[in-house]
PADO-510336 format. One record per residue (C-alpha): residue number from 1; residue in one letter; z, y, x. Coordinates in Angstrom, 2 decimals. Each point is the difference from the previous one (the first is absolute). Example, Ala and Ser with C-alpha at 12.3 -4.5 7.8 and 13.67 -1.06 7.14 Angstrom:
2
{num:1&residu:a&c3:7.80&c2:-4.50&c1:12.30} .
{num:2&residu:s&c3:-0.66&c2:3.44&c1:1.37} .
//
This chain:
217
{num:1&residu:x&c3:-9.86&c2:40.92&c1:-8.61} .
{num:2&residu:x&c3:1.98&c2:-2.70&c1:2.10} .
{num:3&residu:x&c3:0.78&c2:-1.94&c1:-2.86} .
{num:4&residu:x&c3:-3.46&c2:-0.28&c1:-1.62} .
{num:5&residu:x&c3:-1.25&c2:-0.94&c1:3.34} .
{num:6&residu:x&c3:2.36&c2:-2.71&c1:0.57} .
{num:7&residu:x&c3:-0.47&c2:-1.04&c1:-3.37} .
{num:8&residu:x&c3:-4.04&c2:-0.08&c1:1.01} .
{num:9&residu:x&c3:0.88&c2:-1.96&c1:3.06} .
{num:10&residu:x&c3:1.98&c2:-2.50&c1:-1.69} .
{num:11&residu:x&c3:-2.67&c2:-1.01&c1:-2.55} .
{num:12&residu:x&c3:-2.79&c2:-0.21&c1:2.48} .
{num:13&residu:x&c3:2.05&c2:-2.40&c1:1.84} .
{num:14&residu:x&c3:-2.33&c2:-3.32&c1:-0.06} .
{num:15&residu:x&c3:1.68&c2:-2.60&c1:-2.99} .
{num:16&residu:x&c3:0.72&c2:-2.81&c1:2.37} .
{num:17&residu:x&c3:2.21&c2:1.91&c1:1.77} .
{num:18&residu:x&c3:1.76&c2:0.77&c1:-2.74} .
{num:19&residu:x&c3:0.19&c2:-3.31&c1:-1.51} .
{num:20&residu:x&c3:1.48&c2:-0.87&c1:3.57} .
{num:21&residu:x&c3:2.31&c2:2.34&c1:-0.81} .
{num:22&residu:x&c3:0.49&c2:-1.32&c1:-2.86} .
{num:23&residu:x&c3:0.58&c2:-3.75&c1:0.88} .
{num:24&residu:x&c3:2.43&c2:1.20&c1:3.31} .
{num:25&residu:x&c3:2.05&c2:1.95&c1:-3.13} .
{num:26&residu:x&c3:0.88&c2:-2.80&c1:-1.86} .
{num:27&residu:x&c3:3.77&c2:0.11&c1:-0.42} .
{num:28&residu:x&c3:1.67&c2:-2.85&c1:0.94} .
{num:29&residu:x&c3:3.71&c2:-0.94&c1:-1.64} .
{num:30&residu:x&c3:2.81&c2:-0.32&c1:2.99} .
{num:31&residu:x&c3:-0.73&c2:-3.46&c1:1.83} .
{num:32&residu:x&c3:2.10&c2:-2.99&c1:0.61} .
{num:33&residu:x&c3:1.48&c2:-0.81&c1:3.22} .
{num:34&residu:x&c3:-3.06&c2:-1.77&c1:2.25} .
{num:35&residu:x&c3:-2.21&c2:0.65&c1:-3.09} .
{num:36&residu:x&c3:-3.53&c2:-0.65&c1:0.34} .
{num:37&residu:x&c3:-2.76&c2:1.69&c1:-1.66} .
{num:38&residu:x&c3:2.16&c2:3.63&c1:-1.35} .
{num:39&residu:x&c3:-0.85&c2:0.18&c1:-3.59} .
{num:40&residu:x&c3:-1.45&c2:2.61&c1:-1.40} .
{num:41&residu:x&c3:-0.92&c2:2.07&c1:-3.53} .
{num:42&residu:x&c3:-3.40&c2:2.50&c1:0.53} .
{num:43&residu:x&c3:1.19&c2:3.48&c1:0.21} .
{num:44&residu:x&c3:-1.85&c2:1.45&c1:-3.06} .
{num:45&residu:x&c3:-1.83&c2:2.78&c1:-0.29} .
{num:46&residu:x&c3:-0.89&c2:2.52&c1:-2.82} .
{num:47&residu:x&c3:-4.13&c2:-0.65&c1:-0.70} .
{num:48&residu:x&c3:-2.07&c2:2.28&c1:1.89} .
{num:49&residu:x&c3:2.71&c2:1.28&c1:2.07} .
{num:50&residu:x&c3:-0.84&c2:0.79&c1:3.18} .
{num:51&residu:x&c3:0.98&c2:3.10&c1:1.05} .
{num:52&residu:x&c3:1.66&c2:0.06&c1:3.25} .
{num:53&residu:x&c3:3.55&c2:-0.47&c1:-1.43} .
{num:54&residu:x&c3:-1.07&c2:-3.41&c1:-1.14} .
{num:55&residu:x&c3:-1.19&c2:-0.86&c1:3.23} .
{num:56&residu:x&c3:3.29&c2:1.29&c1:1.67} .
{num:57&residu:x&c3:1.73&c2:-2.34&c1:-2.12} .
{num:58&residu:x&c3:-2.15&c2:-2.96&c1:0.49} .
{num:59&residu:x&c3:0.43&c2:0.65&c1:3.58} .
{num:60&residu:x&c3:3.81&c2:0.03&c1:-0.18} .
{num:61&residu:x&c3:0.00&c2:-2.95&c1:-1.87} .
{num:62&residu:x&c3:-2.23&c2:-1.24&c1:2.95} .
{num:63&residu:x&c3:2.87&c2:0.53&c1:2.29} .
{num:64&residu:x&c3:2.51&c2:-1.53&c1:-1.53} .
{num:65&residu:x&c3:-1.78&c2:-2.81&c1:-0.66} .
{num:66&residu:x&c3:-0.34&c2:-0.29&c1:3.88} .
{num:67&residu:x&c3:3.38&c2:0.55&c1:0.69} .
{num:68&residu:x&c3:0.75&c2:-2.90&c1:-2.06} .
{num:69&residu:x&c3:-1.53&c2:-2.15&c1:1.84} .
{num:70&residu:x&c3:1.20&c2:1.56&c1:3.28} .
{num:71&residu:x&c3:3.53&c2:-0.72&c1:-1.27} .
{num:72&residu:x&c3:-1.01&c2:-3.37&c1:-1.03} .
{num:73&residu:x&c3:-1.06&c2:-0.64&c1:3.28} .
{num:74&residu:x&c3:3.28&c2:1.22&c1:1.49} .
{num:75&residu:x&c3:1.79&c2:-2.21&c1:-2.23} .
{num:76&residu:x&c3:-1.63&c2:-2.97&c1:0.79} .
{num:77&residu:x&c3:0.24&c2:0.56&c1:3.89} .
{num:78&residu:x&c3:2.44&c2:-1.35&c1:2.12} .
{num:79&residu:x&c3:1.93&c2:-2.50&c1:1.61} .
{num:80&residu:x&c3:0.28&c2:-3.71&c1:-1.25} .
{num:81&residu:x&c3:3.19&c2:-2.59&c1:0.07} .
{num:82&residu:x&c3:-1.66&c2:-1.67&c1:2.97} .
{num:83&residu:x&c3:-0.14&c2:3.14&c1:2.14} .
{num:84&residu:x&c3:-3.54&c2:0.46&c1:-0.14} .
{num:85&residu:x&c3:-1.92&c2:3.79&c1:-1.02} .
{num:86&residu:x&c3:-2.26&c2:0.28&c1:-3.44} .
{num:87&residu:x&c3:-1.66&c2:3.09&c1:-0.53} .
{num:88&residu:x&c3:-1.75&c2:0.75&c1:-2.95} .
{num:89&residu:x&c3:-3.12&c2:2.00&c1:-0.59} .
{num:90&residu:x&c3:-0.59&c2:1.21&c1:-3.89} .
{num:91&residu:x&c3:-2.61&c2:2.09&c1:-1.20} .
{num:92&residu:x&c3:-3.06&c2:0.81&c1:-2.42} .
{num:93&residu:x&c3:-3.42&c2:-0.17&c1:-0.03} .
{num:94&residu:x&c3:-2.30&c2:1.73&c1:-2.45} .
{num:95&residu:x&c3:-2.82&c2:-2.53&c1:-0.66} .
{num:96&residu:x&c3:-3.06&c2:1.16&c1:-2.07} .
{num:97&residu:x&c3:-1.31&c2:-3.04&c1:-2.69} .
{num:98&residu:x&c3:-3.07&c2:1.05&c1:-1.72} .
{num:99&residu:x&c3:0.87&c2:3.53&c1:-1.37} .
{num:100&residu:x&c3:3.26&c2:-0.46&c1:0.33} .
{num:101&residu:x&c3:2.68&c2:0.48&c1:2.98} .
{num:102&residu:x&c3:3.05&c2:-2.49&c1:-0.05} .
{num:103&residu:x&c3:2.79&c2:-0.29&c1:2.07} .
{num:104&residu:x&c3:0.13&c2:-2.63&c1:2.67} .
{num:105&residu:x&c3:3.59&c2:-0.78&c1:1.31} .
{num:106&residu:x&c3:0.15&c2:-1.21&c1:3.27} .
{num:107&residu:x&c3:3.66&c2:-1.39&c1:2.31} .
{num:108&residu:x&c3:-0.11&c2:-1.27&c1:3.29} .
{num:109&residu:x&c3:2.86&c2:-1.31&c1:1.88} .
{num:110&residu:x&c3:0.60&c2:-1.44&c1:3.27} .
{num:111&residu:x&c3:2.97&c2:-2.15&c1:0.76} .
{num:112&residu:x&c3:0.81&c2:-0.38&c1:3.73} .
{num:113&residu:x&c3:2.49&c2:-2.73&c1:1.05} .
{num:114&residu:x&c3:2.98&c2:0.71&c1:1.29} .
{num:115&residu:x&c3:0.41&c2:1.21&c1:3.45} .
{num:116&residu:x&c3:0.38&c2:-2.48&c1:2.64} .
{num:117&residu:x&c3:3.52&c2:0.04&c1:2.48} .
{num:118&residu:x&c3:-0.62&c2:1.72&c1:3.55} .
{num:119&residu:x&c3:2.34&c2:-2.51&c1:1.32} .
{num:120&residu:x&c3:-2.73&c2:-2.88&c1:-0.84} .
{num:121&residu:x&c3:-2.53&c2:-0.65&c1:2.68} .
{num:122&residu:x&c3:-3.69&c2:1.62&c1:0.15} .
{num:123&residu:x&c3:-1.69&c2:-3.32&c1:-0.01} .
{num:124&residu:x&c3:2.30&c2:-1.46&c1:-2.28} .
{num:125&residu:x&c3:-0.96&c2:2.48&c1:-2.76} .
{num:126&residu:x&c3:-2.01&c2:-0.82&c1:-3.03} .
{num:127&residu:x&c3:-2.15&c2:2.73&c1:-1.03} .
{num:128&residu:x&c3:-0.10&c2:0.51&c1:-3.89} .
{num:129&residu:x&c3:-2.69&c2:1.41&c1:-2.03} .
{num:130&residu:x&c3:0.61&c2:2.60&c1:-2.57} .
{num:131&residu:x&c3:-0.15&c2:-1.09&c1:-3.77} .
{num:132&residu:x&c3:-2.67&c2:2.16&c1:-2.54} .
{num:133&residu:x&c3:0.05&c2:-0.27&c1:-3.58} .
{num:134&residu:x&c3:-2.36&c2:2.45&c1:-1.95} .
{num:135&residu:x&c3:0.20&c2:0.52&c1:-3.63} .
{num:136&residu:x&c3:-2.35&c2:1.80&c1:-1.83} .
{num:137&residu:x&c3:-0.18&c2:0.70&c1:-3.84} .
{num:138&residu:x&c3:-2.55&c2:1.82&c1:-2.62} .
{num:139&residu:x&c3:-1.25&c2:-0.05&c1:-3.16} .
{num:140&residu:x&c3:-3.71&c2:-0.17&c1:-0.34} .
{num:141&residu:x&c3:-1.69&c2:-0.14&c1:-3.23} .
{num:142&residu:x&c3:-1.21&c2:-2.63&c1:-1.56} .
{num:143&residu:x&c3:2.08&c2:-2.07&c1:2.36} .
{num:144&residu:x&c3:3.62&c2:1.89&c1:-0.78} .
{num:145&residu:x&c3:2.72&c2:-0.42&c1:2.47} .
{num:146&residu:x&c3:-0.21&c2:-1.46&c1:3.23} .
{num:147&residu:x&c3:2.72&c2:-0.91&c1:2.90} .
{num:148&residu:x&c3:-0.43&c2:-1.46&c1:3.51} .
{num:149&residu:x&c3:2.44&c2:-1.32&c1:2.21} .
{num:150&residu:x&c3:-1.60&c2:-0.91&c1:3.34} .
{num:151&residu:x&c3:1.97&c2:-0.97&c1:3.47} .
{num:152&residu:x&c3:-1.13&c2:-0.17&c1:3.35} .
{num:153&residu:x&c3:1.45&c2:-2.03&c1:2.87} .
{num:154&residu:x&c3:-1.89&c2:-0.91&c1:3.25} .
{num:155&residu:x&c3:-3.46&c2:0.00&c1:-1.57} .
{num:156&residu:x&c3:1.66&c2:-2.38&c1:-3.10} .
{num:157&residu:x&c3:-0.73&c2:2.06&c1:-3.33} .
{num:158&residu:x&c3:1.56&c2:-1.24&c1:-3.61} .
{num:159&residu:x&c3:-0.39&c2:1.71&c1:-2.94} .
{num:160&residu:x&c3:0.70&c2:0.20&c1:-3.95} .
{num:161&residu:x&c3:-1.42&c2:2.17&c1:-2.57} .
{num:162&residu:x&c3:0.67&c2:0.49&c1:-3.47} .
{num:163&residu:x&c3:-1.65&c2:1.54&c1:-2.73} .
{num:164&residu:x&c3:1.83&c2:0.77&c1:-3.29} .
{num:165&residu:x&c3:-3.65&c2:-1.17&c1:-2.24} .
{num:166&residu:x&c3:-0.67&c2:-3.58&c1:-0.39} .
{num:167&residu:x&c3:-3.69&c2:0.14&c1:0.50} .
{num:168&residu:x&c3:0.24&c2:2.06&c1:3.54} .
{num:169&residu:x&c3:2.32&c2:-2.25&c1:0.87} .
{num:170&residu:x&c3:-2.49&c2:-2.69&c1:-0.55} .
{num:171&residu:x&c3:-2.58&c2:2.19&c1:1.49} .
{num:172&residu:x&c3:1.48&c2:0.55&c1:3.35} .
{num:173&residu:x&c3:1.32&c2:-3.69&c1:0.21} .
{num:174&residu:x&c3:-3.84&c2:-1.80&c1:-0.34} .
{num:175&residu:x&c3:-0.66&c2:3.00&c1:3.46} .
{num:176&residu:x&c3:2.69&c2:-1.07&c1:1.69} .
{num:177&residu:x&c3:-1.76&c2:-2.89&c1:2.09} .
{num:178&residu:x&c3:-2.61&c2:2.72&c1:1.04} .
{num:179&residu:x&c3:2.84&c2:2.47&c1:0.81} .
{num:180&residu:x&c3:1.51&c2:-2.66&c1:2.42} .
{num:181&residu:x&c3:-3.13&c2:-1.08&c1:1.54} .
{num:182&residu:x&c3:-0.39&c2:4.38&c1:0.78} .
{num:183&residu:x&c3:3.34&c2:0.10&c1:1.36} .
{num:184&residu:x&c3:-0.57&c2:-3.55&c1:2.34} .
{num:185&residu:x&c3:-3.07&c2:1.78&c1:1.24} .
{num:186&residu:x&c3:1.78&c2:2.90&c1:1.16} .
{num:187&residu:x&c3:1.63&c2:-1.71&c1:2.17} .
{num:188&residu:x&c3:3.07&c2:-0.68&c1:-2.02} .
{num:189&residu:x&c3:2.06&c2:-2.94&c1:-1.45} .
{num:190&residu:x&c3:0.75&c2:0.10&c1:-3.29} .
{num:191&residu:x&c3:2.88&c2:-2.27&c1:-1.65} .
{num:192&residu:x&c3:0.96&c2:0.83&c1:-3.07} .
{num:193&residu:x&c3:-2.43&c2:1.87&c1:-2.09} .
{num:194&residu:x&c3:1.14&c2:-0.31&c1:-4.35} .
{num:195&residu:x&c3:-0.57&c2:2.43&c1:-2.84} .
{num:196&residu:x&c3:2.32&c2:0.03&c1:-3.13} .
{num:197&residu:x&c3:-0.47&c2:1.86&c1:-3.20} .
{num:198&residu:x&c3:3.25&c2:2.20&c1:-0.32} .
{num:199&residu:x&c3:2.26&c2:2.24&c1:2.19} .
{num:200&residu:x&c3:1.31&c2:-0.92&c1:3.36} .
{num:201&residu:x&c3:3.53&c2:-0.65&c1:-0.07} .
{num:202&residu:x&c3:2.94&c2:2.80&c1:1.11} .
{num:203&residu:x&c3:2.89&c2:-0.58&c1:2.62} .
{num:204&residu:x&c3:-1.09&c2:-2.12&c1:2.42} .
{num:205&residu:x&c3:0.05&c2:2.99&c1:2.49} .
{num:206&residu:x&c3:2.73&c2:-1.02&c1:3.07} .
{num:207&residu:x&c3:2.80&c2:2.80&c1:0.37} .
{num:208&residu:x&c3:-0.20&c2:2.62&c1:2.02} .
{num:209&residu:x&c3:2.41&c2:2.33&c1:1.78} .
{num:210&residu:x&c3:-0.72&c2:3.22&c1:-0.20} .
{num:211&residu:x&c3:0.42&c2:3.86&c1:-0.79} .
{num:212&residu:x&c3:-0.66&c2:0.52&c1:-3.92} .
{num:213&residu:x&c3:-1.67&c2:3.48&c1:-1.03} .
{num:214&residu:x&c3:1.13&c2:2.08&c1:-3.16} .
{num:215&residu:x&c3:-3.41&c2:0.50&c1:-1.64} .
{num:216&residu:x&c3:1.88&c2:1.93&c1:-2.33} .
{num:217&residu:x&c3:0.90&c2:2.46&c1:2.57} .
//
């Protein structure tokens, strides 16, 4: 019997893959403009379902979930006042803590200046390096959530994280000499380098111009 078999197949399918499953499922409400990390609600599940439907549905839910942050992505790339080109990397990372798989949410972009006119002379041409900012976020227990806006520019790194409970906030502030002296030893120069208990704050994205997507269509 097809059915049974699948059904078979489906329940001898290792549990960290479905909890992967699980985690890339979560259903996230429709995001802001520039928003950064998608929230989500876990797709739930009847107890001791996993018959191949359930998994069918966890992996559409998967799917959309990555679509979301496709979109996202598209959203946030572009072309700034100035002239110059953003584009904007989004996606998701499952990330296993303990016995448990969480979602890591990653975004890189890379801002390149804008481009220089042919009229001006070769050797009167400054060469500009490209701008990178990463921001990652995650919730790991017992920490709870974590954000972390980094940017890169000729080998100069700055960086602020912030952690929404007071006593990780504290934790990751009494590291944050050794963290520096890591970074320094790479080979980089670190400025800036804060943590703050809270949320970072919204809308201090530049404009962009750009093609918007329906991602109701």
């Amino acid at each position: 019997n097809p059915s049974v078999a699948a059904s078979a197949q489906a329940q001898a399918m290792p549990t960290f893959v479905r909890n992967a499953l699980g985690m890339l499922g979560q259903v996230s409400a429709k995001p802001q403009p520039g928003g950064f990390p998608l929230p989500g609600r876990t797709l739930q599940s009847a107890e001791g379902e996993d018959n191949l439907e359930s998994l069918l549905k966890l992996a559409a839910a998967a799917i959309s979930r990555l679509q979301s942050h496709q979109l996202s992505s598209l959203e946030q790339s572009g072309r700034t006042p100035d002239g110059g080109v953003l584009t904007t990397w989004q996606l998701e990372i499952p990330l296993r803590n303990a016995h448990d798989i969480v979602p890591l949410q990653v975004k890189f972009q890379r801002e390149d200046p804008p481009e220089q006119a042919p009229e001006e002379k070769r050797e009167t041409r400054e060469v500009k390096d490209p701008l990178w900012r990463v921001e990652l976020a995650f919730d790991l227990a017992p920490l709870g959530p974590l954000h972390v806006q980094a940017q890169l520019l000729r080998g100069t790194l700055s960086g602020q994280l912030w952690a929404q409970h007071a006593f990780t906030a504290d934790l990751i502030d009494s590291q944050l000499g050794l963290l520096r002296q890591r970074l320094n030893d790479a080979g980089l120069s670190v400025t800036d380098l804060d943590c703050h208990q809270g949320t970072p704050p919204q809308g201090n994205h530049k404009p962009l111009e750009q093609r918007w997507v329906d991602e109701t269509a």
